[in-house]
C-alpha positions as CSV (number, residue, x, y, z in Angstrom):
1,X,-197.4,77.7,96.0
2,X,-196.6,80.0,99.1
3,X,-200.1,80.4,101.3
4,X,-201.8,84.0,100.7
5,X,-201.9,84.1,104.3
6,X,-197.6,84.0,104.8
7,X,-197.1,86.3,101.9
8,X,-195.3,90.1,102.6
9,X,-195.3,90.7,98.6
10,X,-198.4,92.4,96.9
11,X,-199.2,92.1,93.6
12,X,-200.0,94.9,91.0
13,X,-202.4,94.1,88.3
14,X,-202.7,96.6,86.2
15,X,-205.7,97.0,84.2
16,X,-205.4,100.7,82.5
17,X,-205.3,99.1,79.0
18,X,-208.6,97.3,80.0
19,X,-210.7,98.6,82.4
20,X,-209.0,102.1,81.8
21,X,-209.8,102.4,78.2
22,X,-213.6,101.9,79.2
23,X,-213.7,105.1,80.3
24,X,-216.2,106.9,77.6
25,X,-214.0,109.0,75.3
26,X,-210.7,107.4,76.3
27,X,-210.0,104.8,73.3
28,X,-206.1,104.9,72.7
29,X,-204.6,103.3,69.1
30,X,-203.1,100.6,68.9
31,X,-199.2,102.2,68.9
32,X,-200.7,104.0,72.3
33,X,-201.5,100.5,73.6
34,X,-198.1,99.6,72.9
35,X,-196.4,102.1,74.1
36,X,-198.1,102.2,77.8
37,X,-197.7,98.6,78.0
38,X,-193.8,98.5,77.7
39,X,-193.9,101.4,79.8
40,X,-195.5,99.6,82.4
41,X,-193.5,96.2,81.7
42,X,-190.3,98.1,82.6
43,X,-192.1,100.0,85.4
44,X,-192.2,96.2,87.0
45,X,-196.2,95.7,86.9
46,X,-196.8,92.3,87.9
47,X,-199.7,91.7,85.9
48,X,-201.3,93.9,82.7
49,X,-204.4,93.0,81.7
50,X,-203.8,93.8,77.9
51,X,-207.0,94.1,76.8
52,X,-210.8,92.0,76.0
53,X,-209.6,90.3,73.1
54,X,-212.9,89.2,71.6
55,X,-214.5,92.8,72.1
56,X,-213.0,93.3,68.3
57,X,-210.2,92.9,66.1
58,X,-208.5,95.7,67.1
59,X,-208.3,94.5,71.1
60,X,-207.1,91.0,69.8
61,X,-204.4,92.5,67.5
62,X,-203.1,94.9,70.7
63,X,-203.3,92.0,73.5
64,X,-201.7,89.5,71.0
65,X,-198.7,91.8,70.0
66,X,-198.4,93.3,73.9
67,X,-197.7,89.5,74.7
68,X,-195.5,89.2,72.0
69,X,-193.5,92.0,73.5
70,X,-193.6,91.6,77.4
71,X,-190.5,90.8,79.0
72,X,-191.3,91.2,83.0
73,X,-195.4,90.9,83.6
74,X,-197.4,88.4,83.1
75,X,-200.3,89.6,80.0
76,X,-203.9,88.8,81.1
77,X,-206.7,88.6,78.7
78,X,-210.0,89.1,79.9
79,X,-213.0,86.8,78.7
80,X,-216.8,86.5,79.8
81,X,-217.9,83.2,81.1
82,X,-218.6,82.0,77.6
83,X,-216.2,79.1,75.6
84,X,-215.1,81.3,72.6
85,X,-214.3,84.3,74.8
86,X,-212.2,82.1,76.7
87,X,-210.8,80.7,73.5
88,X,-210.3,84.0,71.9
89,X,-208.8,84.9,75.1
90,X,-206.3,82.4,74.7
91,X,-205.1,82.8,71.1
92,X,-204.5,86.2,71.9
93,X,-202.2,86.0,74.9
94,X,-200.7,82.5,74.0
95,X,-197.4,83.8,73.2
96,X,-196.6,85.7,76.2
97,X,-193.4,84.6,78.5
98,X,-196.0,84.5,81.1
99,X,-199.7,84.1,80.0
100,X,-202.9,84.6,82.1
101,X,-206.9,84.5,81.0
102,X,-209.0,86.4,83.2
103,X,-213.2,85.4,82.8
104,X,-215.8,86.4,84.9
105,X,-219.5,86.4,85.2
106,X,-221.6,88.5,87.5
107,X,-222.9,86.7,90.7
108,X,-224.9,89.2,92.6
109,X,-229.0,88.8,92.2
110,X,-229.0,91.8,90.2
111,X,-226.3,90.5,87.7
112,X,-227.6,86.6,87.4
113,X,-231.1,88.1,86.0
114,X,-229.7,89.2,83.7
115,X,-229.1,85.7,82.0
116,X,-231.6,84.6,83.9
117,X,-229.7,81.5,85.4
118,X,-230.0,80.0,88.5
119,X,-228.1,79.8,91.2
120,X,-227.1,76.2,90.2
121,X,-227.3,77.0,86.9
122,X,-224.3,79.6,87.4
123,X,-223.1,77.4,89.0
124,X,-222.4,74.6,87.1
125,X,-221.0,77.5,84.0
126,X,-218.5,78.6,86.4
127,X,-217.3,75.0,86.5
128,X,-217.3,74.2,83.0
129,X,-215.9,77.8,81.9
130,X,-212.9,77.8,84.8
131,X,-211.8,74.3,84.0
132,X,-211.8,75.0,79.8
133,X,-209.5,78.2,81.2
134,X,-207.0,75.5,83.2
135,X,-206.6,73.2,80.3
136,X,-205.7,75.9,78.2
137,X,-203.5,77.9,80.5
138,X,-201.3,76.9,83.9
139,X,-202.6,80.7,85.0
140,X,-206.3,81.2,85.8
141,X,-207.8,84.4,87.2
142,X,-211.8,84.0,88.4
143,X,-213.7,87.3,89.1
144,X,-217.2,86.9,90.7
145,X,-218.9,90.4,89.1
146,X,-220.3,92.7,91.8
147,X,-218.8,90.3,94.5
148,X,-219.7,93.0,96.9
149,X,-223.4,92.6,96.6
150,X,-223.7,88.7,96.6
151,X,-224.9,86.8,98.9
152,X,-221.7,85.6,101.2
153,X,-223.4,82.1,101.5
154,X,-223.6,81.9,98.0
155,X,-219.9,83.5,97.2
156,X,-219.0,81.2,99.2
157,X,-219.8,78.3,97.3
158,X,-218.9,79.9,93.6
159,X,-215.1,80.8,94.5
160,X,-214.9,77.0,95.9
161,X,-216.2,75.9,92.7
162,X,-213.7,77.9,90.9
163,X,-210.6,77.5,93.1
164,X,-211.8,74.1,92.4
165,X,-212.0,73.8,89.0
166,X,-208.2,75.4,88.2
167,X,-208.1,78.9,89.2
168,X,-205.1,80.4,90.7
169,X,-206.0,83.6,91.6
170,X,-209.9,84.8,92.7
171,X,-210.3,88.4,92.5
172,X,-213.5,89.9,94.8
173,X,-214.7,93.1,92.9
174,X,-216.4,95.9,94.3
175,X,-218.0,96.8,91.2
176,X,-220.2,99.3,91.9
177,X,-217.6,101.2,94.3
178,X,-220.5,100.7,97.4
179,X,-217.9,99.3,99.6
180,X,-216.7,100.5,103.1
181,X,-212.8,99.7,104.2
182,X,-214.3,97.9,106.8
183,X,-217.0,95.7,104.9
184,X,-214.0,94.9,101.9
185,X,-211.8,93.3,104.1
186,X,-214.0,91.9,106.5
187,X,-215.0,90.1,102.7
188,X,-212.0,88.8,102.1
189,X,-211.2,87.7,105.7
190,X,-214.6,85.9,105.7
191,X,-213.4,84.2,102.3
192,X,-209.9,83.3,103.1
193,X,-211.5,81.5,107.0
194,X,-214.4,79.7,105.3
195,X,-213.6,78.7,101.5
196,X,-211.7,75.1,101.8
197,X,-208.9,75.4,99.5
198,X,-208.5,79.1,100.2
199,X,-205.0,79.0,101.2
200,X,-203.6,77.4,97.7
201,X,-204.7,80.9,95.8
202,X,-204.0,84.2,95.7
203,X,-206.7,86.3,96.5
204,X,-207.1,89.9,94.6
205,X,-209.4,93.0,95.4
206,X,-210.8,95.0,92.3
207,X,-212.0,97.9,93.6
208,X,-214.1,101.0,91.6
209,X,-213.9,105.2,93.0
210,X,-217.7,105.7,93.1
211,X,-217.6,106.9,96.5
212,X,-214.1,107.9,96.8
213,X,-213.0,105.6,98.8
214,X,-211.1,102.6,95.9
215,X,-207.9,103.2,97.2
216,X,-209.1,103.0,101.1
217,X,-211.1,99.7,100.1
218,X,-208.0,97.9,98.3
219,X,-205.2,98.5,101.2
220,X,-208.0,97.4,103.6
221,X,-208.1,94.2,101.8
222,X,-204.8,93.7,101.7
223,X,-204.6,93.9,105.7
224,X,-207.1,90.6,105.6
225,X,-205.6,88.5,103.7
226,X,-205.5,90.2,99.8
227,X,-202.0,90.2,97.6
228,X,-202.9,91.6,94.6
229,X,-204.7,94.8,93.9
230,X,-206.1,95.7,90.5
231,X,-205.6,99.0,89.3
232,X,-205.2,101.7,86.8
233,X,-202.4,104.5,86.2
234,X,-204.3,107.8,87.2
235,X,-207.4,105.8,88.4
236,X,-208.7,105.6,85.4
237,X,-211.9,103.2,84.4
238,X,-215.8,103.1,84.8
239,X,-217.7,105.8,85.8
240,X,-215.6,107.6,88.7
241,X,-212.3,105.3,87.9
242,X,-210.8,102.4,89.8
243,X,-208.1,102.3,92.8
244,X,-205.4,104.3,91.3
245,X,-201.9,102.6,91.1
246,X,-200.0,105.3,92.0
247,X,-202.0,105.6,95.1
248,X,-201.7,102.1,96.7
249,X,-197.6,101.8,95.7
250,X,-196.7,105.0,97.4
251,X,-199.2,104.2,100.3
252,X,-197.3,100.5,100.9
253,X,-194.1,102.2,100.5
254,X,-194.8,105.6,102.6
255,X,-196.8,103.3,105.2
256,X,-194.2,100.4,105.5
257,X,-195.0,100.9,109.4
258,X,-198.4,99.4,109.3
259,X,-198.4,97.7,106.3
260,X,-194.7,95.6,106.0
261,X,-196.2,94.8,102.0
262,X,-193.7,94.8,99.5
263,X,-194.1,95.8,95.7
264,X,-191.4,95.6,92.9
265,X,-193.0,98.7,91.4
266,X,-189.8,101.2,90.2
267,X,-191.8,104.2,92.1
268,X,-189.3,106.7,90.0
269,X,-191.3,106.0,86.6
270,X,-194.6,106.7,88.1
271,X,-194.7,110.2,87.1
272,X,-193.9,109.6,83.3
273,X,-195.9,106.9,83.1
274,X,-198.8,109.3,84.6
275,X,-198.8,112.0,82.2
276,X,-198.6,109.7,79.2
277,X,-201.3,107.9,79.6
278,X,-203.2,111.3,80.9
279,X,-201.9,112.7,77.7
280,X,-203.1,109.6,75.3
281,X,-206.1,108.6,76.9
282,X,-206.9,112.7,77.0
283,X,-207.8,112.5,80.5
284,X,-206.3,115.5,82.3
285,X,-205.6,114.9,85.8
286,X,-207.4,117.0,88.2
287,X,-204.7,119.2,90.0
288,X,-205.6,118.2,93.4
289,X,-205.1,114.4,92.6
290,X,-203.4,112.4,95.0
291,X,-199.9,111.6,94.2
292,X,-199.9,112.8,90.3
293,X,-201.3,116.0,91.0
294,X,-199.6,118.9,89.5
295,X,-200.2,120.4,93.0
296,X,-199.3,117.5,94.9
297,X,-196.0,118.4,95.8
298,X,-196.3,122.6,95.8
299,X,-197.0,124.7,98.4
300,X,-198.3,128.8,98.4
301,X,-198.9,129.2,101.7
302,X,-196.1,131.7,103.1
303,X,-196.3,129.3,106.6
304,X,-196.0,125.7,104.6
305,X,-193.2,127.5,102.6
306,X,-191.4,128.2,105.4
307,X,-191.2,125.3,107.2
308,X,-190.4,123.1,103.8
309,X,-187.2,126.1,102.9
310,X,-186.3,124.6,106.9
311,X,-187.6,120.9,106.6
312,X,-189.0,119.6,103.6
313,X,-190.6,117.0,105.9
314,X,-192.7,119.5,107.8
315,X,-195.5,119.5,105.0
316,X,-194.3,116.4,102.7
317,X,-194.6,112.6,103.9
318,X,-192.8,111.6,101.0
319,X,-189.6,113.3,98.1
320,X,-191.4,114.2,94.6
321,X,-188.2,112.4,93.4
322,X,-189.2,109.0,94.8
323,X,-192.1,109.5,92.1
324,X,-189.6,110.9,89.1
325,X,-190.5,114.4,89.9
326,X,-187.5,116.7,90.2
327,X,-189.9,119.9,89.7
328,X,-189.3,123.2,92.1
329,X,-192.3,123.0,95.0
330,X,-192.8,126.7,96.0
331,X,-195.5,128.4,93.9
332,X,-195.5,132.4,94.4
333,X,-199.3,133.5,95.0
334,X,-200.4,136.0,97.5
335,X,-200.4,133.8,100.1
336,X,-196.0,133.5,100.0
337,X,-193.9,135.0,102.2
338,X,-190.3,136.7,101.9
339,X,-188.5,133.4,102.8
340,X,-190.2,131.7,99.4
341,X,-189.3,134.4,97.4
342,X,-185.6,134.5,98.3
343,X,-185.7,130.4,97.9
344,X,-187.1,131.2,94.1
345,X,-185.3,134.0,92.9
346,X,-181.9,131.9,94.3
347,X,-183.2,129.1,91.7
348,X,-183.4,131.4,89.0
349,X,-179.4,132.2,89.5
350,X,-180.6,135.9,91.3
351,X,-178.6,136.8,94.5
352,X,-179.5,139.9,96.4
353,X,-179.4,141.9,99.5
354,X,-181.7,143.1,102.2
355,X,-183.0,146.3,100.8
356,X,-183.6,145.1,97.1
357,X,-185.0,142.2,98.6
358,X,-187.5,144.4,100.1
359,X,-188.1,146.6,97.3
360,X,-188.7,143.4,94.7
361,X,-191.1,141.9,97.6
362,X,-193.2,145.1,97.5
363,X,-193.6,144.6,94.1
364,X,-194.3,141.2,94.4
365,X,-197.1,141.4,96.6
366,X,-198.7,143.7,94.5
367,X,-198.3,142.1,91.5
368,X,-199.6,138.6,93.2
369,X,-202.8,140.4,94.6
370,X,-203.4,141.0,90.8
371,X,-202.5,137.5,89.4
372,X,-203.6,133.6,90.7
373,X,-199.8,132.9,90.0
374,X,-196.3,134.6,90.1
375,X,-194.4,132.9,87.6
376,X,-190.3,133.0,87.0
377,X,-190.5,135.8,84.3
378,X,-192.4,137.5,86.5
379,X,-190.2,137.6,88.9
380,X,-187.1,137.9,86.3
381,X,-189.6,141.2,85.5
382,X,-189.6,142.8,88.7
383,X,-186.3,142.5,89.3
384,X,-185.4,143.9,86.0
385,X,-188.1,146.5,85.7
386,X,-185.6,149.5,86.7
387,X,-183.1,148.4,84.3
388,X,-185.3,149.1,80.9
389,X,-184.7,153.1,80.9
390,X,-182.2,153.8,78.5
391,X,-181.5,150.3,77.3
392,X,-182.5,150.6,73.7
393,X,-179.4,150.2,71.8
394,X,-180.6,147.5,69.9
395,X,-184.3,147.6,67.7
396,X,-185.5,145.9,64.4
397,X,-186.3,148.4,61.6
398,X,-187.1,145.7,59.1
399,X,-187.6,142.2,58.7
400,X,-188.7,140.0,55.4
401,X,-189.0,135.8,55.9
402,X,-190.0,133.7,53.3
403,X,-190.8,130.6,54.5
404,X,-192.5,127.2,52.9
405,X,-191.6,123.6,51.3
406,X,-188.2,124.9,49.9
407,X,-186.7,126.2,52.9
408,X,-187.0,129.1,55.5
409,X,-185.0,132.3,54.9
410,X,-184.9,136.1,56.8
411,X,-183.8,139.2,55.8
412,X,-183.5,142.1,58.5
413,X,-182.2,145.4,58.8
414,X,-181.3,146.2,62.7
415,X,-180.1,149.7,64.6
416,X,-177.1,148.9,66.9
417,X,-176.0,152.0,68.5
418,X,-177.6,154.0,65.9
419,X,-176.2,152.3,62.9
420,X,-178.4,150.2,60.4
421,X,-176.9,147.0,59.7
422,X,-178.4,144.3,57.8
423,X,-178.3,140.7,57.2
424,X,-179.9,137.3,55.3
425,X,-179.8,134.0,56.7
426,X,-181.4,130.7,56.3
427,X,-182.3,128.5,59.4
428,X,-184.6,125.6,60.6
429,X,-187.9,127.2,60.5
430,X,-188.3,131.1,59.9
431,X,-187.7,131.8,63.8
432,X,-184.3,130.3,63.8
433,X,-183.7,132.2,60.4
434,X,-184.5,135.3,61.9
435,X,-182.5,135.2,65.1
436,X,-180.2,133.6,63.1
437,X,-180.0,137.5,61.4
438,X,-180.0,139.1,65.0
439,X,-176.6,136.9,66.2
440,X,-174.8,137.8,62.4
441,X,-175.8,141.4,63.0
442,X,-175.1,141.2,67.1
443,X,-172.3,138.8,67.8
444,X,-172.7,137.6,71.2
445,X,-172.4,133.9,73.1
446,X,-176.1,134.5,75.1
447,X,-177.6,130.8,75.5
448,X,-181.1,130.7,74.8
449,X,-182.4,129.0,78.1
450,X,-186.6,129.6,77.4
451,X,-189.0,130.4,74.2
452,X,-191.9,130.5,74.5
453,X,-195.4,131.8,72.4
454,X,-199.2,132.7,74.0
455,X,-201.9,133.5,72.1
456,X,-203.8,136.1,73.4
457,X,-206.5,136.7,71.6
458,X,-208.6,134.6,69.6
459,X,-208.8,133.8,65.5
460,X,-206.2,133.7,62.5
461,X,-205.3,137.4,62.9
462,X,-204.5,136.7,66.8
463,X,-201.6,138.7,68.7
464,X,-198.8,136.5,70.1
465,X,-197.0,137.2,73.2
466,X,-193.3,135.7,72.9
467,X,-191.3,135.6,75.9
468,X,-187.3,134.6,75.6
469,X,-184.4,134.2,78.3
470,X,-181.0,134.3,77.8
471,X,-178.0,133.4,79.6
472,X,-174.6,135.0,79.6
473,X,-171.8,134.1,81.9
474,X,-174.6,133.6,85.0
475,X,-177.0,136.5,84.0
476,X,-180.1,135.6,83.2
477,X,-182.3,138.0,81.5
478,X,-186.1,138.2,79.7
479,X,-187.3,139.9,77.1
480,X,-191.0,140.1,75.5
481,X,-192.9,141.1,73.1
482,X,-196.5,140.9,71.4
483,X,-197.5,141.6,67.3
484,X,-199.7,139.9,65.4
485,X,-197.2,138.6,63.6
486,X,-195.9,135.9,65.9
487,X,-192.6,136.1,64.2
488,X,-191.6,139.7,64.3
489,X,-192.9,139.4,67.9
490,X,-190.1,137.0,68.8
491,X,-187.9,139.0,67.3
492,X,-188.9,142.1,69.7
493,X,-188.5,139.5,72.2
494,X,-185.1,138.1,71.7
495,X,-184.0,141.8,71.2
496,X,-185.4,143.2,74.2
497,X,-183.7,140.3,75.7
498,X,-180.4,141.5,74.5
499,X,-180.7,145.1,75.3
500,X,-181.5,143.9,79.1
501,X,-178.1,141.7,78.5
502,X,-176.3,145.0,78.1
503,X,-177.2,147.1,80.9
504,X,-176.7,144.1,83.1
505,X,-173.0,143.8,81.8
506,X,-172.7,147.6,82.5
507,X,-174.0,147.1,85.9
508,X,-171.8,143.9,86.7
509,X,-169.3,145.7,88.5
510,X,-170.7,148.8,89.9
511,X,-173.3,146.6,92.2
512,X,-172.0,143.3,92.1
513,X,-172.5,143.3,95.9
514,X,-175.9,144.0,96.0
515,X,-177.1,141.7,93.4
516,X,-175.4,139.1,91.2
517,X,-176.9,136.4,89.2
518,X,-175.4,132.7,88.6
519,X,-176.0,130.0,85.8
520,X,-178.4,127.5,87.0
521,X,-179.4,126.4,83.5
């Protein structure tokens, strides 16, 4: 085996199906289990830890089929210092291409009361429970619980024991989160200099957020002598979470300079792998949240905006796409400037000069001094807002849907130019039937590009807000409407929509030099 101390390659051991599922209220099925785990085999995770197979039947069924499945990582099991959990452990990940079991037993004062063993007494389990591990499986992970609050004499002594008894890799958690950068690595630089036999393993850093500072603890670690972190998608875990994966992967690769580690983490995944387990686990991620963050990558502040629209690298250390983000990083707010708004409006396909410019940035201030947010169809609004006087050629004077098990169908009665004409269609759902009706009894080859539907007040008898855009040959327009009945209110939408279409193809020639819009659908 290649000495720790000459490896450039670190390690991710991901323990979101383990650890991360611990987190009260975040229990995922089994199909959930599945599904992150061959989401994070394909991601190129070194190690998941699967799951504690003897906790119950359900965590054996999940870790067994997971190593069943796994073509790239190696599938941990975890197990207590205890024969049958090591057993179960083993039955359970048997299978995999590359199999590991994980035990542990906690070695701090506080945690040896509580089996009341002595320090020779732990001891001599550690022995007996390692070695059972090694002649079951070539891969044998030893974790010293609470690591960070044992005595180093005797920590010392119990990862010899272990590294002597099988183990391959010895992993130094900060259980508690109570570490300082400094303290973790001047742990592991203690262990790697003074444990004989030291060099022939891989030593690994488990480090919990209770004091923020998981991530900080891990890389400094890695810079004495650690090459594998343990970690969870979104940081999820115990308490206050565990060093988040996406943190220390973008921090080796953004910080190559000063830490020359390599991962074979596929950084472009990182992003859908984030919001589906934030999604299953139904732990939102806080907005501010390194990395993940919906506002990691945007920027409201007219003088950040500024120098981004120049330099993207003036406020960003690394490309949202190097994450598998391809989202637009201005956000409109009060705080934005002229130069954002041009930038936006120019991404919505809407071209103009100077003086409308002006004008629509008037408006814009206003209407951002009123709201936390400027969103597109706001913008789409205010650009529009002067073309809505006279443009009600088209209105619904009727509509019937039946809808249910047997099939969807609408009947509707439109004015076009002040002539009723009326129409019955069938479509996939009673919205599709309906604007089915509008395009039989309005012929046109307008895209639908956005539909959308807000409840605004609250109850069975609440009144929906619908917003729709269309596109036509590079104009993009909006329409909206609110009933209680959230179908007729799309309807009104998707009309108003169309009535905007018109005046803008009236308009297309007469000021095609002062504003014209493009497809960017």
């Amino acid at each position: 085996m290649t000495k720790t101390s000459k490896q450039d390659r670190v390690l991710i051991f991901d323990t979101t199906l383990r650890d991360g599922e611990q987190s009260p209220g975040a229990t995922m099925s089994h199909e959930e289990k599945l599904e992150i785990a061959a989401l994070l085999d394909e991601m190129g995770v070194d190690v998941i830890e699967a799951g504690f197979p003897i906790a119950s039947e359900g965590d054996f069924r999940a870790v067994a089929e997971i190593a069943k499945n796994s073509v790239n990582s190696v599938i941990c099991g975890l197990s207590r210092a205890q024969l049958p959990d090591i057993d179960r452990a083993w039955e359970a990940i048997q299978h995999a291409r590359q199999p590991r079991i994980h035990t542990f037993i906690g070695t701090s004062p506080l945690h040896r009361s509580i089996p009341n063993l002595s320090m020779d007494e732990m001891a001599e389990r550690i022995h007996g429970t390692v070695t059972h591990a090694r002649n079951l499986c070539d891969d044998v992970q030893w974790s010293p619980m609470d690591a960070t609050r044992t005595e180093h004499d005797y920590l010392c002594r119990v990862v010899e024991i272990a590294i002597k008894a099988g183990a391959t890799t010895i992993n130094i958690p900060d259980t508690v989160g109570y570490t300082a950068p400094r303290e973790s690595a001047d742990l592991i630089r203690m262990l790697i200099e003074k444990v004989p036999g030291a060099d022939q393993v891989v030593f690994a850093t488990h480090c919990h957020n209770d004091l923020g500072m998981a991530t900080a603890n891990s890389l400094a670690a890695v810079e004495a002598g650690a090459r594998q972190i343990e970690c969870t998608i979104n940081g999820l875990g115990e308490r206050a979470g565990n060093t988040a994966l996406e943190e220390v992967v973008m921090a080796l690769k953004v910080r190559n300079d000063i830490m020359p580690y390599q991962t074979k983490i596929d950084t472009t995944k990182i992003m859908n792998l984030s919001r589906r387990v934030a999604a299953v686990s139904g732990f939102a991620v806080q907005f501010n949240k390194a990395i993940v963050g919906k506002n990691a990558f945007l920027h409201e502040s007219g003088i950040h905006q500024d120098g981004v629209l120049k330099n993207v690298e003036t406020f960003e250390i690394m490309k949202p796409s190097d994450i598998g983000l391809n989202e637009d990083n201005i956000v409109l707010g009060k705080h934005s400037g002229r130069a954002a708004l041009r930038s936006k409006l120019k991404n919505l396909g809407i071209e103009m000069g100077e003086n409308q410019l002006k004008d629509v940035f008037v408006r814009f201030k206003d209407l951002a001094d009123r709201k936390k947010e400027v969103y597109d169809e706001d913008l789409i609004a205010l650009v529009q807002v002067a073309e809505d006087a006279g443009a009600d050629r088209l209105s619904l004077k009727r509509l019937r849907v039946v809808c249910g098990t047997e099939g969807q169908e609408a009947e509707m009665t439109m004015i076009v130019d002040g002539e009723e004409k009326s129409f019955s269609s069938s479509g996939d759902g009673p919205v599709d039937a309906a604007f089915n009706c509008v395009k039989a009894i309005f012929p046109h080859e307008a895209r639908l590009q956005l539909y959308q539907v807000h409840a605004v007040t609250e109850g069975t008898d609440a009144q929906a807000t619908v917003s729709v855009r269309l596109a036509e040959d590079g104009r993009i327009v909006t329409g909206q409407s609110a009933d209680t009945d959230t179908v007729v209110a799309s309807v009104k939408a998707y009309i108003h929509a169309l009535n905007r279409l018109l005046v803008r193809r009236g308009k297309a020639g007469s000021d095609a030099k002062e504003i014209s819009y493009k497809d960017v659908s």
